[in-house]
KEFI-228845 format. One line per field, with one value per residue (C-alpha): residue in three letters; x, y, z. Coordinates in steps of 0.2 Angstrom, whole numbers, always signed. Example, Ala and Ser with C-alpha at 12.3 -4.5 7.8 and 13.67 -1.06 7.14 Angstrom:
BEGIN
rest <- (Ala|Ser) $
u <- (+62|+68) $
v <- (-22|-5) $
w <- (+39|+36) $
***
This chain:
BEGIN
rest <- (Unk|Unk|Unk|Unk|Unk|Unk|Unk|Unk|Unk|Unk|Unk|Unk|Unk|Unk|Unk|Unk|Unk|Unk|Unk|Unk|Unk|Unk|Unk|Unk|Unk|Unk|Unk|Unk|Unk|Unk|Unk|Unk|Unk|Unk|Unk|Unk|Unk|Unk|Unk|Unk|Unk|Unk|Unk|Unk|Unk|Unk|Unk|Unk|Unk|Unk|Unk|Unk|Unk|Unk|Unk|Unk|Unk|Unk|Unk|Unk|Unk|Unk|Unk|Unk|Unk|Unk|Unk|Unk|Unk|Unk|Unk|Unk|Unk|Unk|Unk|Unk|Unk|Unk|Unk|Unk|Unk|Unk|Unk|Unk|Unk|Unk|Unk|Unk|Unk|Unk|Unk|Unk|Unk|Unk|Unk|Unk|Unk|Unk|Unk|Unk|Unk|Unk|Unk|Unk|Unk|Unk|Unk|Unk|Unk|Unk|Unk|Unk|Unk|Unk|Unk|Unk|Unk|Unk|Unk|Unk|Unk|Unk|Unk|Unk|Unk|Unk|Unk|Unk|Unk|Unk|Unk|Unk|Unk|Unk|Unk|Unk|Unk|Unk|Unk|Unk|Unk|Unk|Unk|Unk|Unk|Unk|Unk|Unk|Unk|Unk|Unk|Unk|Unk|Unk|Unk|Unk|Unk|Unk|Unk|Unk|Unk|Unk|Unk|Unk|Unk|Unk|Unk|Unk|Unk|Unk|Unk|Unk|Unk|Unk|Unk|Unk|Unk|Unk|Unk|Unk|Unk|Unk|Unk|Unk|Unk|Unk|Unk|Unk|Unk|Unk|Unk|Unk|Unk|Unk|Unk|Unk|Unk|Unk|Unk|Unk|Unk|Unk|Unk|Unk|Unk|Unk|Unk|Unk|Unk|Unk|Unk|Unk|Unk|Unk|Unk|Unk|Unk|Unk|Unk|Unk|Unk|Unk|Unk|Unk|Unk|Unk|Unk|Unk|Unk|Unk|Unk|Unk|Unk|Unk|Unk|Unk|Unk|Unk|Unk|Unk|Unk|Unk|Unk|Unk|Unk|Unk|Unk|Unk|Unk|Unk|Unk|Unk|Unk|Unk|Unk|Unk|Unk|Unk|Unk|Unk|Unk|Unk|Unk|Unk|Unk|Unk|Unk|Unk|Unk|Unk|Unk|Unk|Unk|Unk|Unk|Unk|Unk|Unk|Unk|Unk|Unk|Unk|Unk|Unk|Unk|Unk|Unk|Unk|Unk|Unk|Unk|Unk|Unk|Unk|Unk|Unk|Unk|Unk|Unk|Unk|Unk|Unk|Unk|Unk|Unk|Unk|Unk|Unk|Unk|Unk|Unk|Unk|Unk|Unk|Unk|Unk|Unk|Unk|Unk|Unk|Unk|Unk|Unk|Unk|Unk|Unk|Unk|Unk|Unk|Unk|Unk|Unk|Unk|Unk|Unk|Unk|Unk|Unk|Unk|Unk|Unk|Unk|Unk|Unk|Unk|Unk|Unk|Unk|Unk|Unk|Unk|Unk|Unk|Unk|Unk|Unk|Unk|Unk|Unk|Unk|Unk|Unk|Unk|Unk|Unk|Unk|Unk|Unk|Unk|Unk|Unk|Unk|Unk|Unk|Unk|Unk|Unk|Unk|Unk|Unk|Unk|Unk|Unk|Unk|Unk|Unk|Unk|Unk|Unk|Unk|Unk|Unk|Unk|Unk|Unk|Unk|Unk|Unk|Unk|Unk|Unk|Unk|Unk|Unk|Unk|Unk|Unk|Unk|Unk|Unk|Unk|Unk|Unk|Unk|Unk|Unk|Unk|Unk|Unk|Unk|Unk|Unk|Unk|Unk|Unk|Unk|Unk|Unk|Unk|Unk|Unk|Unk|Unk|Unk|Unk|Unk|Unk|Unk|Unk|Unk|Unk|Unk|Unk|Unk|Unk|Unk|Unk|Unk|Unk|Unk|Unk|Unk|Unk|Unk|Unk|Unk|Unk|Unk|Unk|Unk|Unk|Unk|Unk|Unk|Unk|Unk|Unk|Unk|Unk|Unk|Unk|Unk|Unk|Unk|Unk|Unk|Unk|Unk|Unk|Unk|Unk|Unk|Unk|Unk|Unk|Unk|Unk|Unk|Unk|Unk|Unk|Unk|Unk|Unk|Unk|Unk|Unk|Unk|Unk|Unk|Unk|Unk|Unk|Unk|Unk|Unk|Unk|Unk|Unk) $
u <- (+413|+424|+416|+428|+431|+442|+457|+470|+463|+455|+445|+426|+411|+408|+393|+399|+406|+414|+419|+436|+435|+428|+438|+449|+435|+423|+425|+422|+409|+402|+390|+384|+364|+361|+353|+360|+351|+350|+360|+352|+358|+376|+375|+371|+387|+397|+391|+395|+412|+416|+432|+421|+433|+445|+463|+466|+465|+483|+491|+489|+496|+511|+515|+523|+505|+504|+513|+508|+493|+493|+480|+475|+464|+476|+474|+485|+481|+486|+501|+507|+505|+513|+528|+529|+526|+518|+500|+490|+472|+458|+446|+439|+451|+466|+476|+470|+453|+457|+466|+453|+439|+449|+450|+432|+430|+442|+433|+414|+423|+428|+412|+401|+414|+411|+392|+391|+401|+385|+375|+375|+387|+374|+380|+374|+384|+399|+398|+395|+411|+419|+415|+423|+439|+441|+436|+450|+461|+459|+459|+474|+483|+479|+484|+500|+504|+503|+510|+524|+540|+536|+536|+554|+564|+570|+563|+563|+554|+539|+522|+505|+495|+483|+469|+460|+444|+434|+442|+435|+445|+448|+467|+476|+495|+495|+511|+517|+523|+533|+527|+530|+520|+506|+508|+506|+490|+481|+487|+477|+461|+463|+463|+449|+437|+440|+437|+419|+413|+397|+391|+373|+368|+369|+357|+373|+389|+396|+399|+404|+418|+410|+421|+430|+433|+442|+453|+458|+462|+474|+484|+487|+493|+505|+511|+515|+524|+533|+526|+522|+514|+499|+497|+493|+484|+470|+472|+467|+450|+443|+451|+443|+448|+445|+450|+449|+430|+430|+442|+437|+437|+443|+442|+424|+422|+430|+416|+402|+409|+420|+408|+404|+419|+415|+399|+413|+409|+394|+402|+418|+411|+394|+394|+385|+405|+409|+427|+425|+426|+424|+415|+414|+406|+417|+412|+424|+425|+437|+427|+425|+446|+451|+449|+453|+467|+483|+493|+486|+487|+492|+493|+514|+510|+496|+509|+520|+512|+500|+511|+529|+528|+529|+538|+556|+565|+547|+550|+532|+527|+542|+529|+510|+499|+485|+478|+463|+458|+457|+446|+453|+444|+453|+450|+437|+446|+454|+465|+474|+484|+475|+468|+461|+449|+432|+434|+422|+405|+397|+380|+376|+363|+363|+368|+386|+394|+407|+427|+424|+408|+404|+388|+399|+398|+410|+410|+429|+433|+442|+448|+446|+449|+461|+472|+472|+476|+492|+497|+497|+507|+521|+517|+522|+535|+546|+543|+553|+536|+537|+525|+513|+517|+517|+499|+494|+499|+491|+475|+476|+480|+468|+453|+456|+461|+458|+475|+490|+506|+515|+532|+546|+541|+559|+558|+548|+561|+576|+580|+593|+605|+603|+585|+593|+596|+578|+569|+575|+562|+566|+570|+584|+577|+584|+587|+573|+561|+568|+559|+545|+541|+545|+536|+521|+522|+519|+502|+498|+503|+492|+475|+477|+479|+473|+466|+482|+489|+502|+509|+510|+520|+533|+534|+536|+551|+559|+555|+560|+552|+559|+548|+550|+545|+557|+553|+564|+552|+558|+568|+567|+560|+574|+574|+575|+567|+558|+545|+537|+529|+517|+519|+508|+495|+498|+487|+492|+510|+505|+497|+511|+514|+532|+533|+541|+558|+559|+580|+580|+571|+580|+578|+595|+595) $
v <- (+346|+360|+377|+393|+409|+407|+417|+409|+417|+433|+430|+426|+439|+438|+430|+416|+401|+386|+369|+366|+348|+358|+373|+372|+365|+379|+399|+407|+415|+400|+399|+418|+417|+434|+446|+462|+474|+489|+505|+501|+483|+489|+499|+483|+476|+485|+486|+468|+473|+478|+465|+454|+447|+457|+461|+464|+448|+443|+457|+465|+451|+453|+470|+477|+480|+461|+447|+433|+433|+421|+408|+417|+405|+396|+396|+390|+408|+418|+410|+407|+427|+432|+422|+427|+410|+408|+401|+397|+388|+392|+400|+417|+428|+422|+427|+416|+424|+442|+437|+429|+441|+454|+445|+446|+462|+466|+456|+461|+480|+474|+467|+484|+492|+481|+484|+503|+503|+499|+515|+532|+544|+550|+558|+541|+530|+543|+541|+521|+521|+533|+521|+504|+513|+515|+498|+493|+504|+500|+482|+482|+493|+482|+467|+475|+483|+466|+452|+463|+473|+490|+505|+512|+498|+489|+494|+474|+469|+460|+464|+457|+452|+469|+465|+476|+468|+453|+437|+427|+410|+398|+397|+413|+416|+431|+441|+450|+465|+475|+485|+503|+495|+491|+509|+515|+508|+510|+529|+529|+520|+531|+550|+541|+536|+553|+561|+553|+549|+560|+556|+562|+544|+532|+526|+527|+536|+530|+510|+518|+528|+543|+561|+563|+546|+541|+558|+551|+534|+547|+554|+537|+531|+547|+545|+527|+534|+548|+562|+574|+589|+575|+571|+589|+593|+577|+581|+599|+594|+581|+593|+609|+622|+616|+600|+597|+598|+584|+569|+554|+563|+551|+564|+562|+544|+542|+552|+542|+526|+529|+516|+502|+502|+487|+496|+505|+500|+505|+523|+517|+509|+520|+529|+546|+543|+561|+554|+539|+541|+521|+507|+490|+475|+460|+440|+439|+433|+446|+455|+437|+433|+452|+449|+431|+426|+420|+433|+451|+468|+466|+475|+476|+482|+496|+503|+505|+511|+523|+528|+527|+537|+558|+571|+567|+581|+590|+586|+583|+578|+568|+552|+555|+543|+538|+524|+531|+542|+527|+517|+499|+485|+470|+453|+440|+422|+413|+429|+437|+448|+455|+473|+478|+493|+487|+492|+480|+474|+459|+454|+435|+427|+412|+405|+404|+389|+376|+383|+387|+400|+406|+420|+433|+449|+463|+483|+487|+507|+507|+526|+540|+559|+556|+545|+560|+572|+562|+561|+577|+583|+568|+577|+594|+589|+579|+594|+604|+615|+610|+626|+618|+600|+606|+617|+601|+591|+605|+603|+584|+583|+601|+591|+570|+573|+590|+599|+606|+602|+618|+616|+626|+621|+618|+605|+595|+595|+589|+570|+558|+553|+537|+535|+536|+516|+512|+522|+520|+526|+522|+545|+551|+562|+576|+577|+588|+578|+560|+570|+575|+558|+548|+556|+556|+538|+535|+544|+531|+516|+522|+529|+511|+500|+484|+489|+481|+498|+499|+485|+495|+508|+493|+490|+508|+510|+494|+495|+479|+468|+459|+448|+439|+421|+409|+397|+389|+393|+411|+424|+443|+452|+459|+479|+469|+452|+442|+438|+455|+450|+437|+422|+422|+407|+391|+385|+405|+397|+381|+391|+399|+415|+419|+414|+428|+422|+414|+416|+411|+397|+391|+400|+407|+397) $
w <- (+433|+440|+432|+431|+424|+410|+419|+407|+388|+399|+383|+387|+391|+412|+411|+403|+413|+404|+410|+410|+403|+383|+387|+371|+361|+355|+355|+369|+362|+356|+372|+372|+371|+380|+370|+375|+366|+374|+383|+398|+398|+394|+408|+418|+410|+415|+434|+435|+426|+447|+453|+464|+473|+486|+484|+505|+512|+501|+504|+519|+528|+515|+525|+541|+548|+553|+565|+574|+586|+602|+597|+580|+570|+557|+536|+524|+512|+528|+534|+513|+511|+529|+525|+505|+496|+482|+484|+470|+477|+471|+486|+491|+495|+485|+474|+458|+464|+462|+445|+439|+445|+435|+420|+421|+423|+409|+397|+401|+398|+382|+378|+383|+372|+357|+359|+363|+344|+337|+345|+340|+350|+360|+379|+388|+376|+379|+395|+395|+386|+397|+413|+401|+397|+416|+422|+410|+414|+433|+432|+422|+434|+450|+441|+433|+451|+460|+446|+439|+445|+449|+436|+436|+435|+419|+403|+400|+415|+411|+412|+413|+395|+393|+385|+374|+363|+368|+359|+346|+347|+360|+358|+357|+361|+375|+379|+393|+384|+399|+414|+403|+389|+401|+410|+394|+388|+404|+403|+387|+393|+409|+398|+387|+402|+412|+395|+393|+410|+417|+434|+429|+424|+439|+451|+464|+459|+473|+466|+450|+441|+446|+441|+459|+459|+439|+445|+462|+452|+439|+454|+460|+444|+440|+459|+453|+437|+447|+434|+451|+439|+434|+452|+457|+443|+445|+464|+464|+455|+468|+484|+478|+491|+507|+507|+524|+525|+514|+523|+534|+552|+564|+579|+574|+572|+589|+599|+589|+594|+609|+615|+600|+591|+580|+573|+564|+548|+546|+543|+539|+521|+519|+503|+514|+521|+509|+511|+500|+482|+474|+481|+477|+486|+483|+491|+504|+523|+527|+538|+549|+546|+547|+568|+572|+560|+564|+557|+558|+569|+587|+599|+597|+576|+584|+595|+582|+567|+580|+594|+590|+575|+572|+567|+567|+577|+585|+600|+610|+591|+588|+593|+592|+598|+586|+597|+604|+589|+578|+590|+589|+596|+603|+596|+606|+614|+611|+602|+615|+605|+591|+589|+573|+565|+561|+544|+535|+535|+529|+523|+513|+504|+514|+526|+527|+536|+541|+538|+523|+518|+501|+498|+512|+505|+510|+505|+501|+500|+482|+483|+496|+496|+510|+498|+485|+498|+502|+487|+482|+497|+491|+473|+481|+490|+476|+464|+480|+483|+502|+509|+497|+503|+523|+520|+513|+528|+540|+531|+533|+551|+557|+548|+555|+571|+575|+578|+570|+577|+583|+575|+565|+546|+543|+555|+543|+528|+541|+546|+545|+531|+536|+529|+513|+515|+519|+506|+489|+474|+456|+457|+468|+484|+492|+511|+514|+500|+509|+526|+520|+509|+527|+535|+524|+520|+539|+538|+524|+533|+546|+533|+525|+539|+537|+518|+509|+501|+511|+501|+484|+495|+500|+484|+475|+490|+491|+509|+516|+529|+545|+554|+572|+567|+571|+559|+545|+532|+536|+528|+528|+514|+507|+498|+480|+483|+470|+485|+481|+464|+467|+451|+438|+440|+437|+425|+415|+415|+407|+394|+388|+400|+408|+425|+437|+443|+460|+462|+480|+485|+502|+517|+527|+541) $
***
């Protein structure tokens, strides 16, 4: 009998797995023989309350990062996301996976929640319920961010069904609500959990909501939201004042592995890494795909993104090439073209064979100080502080790669008019604000190469994407395109949920 995650109700505690076939014939609950009895095993709770499933294999290969690779090794999930389709298989590294992993997640929170009401407030129980309110916050934000339009659009626009207590009864009627609905309850669980969390109860902060890393989650949810003062505010306390010392230093990384380029992930992922803020180990076979898939980085996408790009109107810096500093190894045969960063390492619990392995284990880097520092500097920029917003970017480039580019500050806040048609924000930008938000957003396409977040960035600017496939099933990604919300599940839609709209369905030919 196929056994799942109950993805569809979100209603049952993680731990519980029901078969599909007496799904609707008892309460979830029904089935819940764990006696959990203690602070400690709420704490074990809500560890397992971690998404355990990876959201960068389905969308990175939804970005500009990726094209087609001479003899890359063919999927089905790769090629359905490269081209936008909807896919809706149930595997690792899918879509339906990372729903249903959140889900989980969601509902083991609501269930450490329900149990820590029966303790006295004591600072450990603070603090369990301070690492719950983010996990639900978080989880809700991912899935909200990937299965809905963007925040800024209409106030109609549907969400995604935000759950807040572990449900009782099998058949319950979930609603979408709207994207500002959902914003609006994940920015309460957000201030709750940064509120309660203390850092002085795990074994490793590091694969927790620690402090640095709920705030660094709060600037990128007010960067979403456009509400710049929150951003800063959030950013300032994981930066401190030298926030420089504290970034992922790439000149660095390129000495210790001028020569082994693919041992990169051993630093790349390592919580000693003071750079990375949250991590999370999801089963995955990226880091066996990530280098031999048919649609990823090439050598034609790293020249682009890492040696075609600078500061528009500085002359030598106009184009600063990236290549060496970020150590990319090339792909083995038969893959002739691909290039990518060795990013992600892998361990199992078996052995893990044929086309299809399960028990691969992967460490994804959930939130960095780097990512804060950018956006505070897109913070500072769109509330016209741009000395702030070019000290930030000093700082950012002095302590990565190991200079400061030596031009006229005004030449940062000047570009073309033209740009105005490429990046369009729910807010209306300035000239010198549309520079400076180019020119940072670069920067992020190249700090979250093959991670997936560049994505969300496509999104939030209704950037839109051209590829060079000559195949019917083809058509660009167009600024407003329904292609850039994935559709709710299947089996979610059968159940009642609203499916996303899907206006254009035939390629232009």
């Amino acid at each position: 009998m196929k056994r799942n995650i109950s993805l569809l109700l979100f209603a049952t505690a993680a731990w519980l797995f029901v078969g599909c076939n007496n799904f609707l014939d008892k309460s979830p609950d029904s089935e819940l023989n764990v006696d959990i009895d203690s602070e400690e095993k709420i704490a074990e709770l809500l560890t397992g309350a971690y998404p355990e499933a990876s959201y960068i294999p389905f969308l990175e290969p939804r970005t500009d990062n990726v094209e087609e690779r001479v003899n890359g090794v063919h999927s089905r999930l790769n090629e359905s996301m490269f081209f936008w389709e909807d896919y809706d298989q149930e595997d690792l590294d899918t879509p339906l996976n990372y729903w249903n992993a959140c889900y989980k997640g969601i509902a083991q929170a609501n269930k450490a929640l329900e149990l820590l009401s029966r303790y006295p407030k004591s600072e450990r129980v603070k603090a369990l319920y301070g690492e719950a309110f983010l996990l639900r916050a978080y989880l809700h934000f991912m899935l909200v961010n990937i299965w809905s339009e963007p925040y800024g659009g209409k106030t109609t626009n549907p969400g995604i069904p935000y759950i807040t207590k572990p449900e009782k009864n099998a058949l319950v009627d979930y609603q979408r609500g709207t994207v500002n609905e959902v914003y609006a309850q994940i920015e309460k669980d957000l201030k709750l959990g940064i509120s309660l969390v203390s850092d002085i109860y795990y074994k490793h902060p590091k694969f927790h909501f620690n402090k640095k890393a709920a705030y660094a989650f709060a600037s990128r949810f007010y960067l979403m939201k456009g509400e710049w003062k929150e951003v800063i505010a959030y950013a300032d306390y994981v930066l401190g004042g030298d926030p420089k010392t504290q970034l992922r230093l790439w000149r660095q990384y390129a000495d210790v592995f001028e020569f082994n380029h693919r041992s990169l992930y051993r630093r790349y992922a390592a919580a000693s890494e003071p750079a990375n803020l949250l991590l999370t180990t999801t089963e995955s076979r990226l880091a066996r795909t990530t280098p031999s898939e048919k649609y990823g980085s090439t050598f034609n996408t790293v020249d682009k993104i890492f040696a075609q790009k600078g500061i528009e109107g500085g002359g030598d810096y106009a184009k600063m090439n990236f290549i060496g500093t970020y150590i990319f190894t090339s792909s083995t045969a038969p893959v002739t073209t691909g290039r990518y960063l060795a990013k992600f390492d892998e361990f199992s619990t078996s052995e893990s064979i044929g086309t299809k392995p399960r028990g691969l284990y992967v460490t994804n880097v959930l939130f960095t100080v780097d990512e804060v520092l950018l956006n505070r500097m897109e913070a500072y920029a769109m509330l016209k502080n741009y000395s702030h917003a070019i000290d930030d970017l000093l700082q950012y480039m002095q302590g990565k790669f190991g200079f400061m580019p030596s031009v006229d500050r005004a030449v940062y806040t000047s570009t073309n008019s033209d740009n105005y048609n490429i990046y369009t924000p729910f807010y209306g930008l300035t000239l010198k604000q549309l520079a400076m938000v180019k020119l940072f957003l670069d920067f992020r396409q190249k700090e979250f190469y093959q991670e997936g977040l560049r994505w969300f960035d496509i999104r939030r600017f209704h950037l839109a994407v051209k590829r060079s496939s000559k195949s019917s099933y083809y058509f660009p990604l167009e600024k407003e395109d329904p292609r850039k919300v994935l559709q709710i599940p299947t089996e979610a839609i059968q159940r009642g949920l609203a499916a996303n709209p899907r206006e254009r369905q035939e390629p232009i030919r």
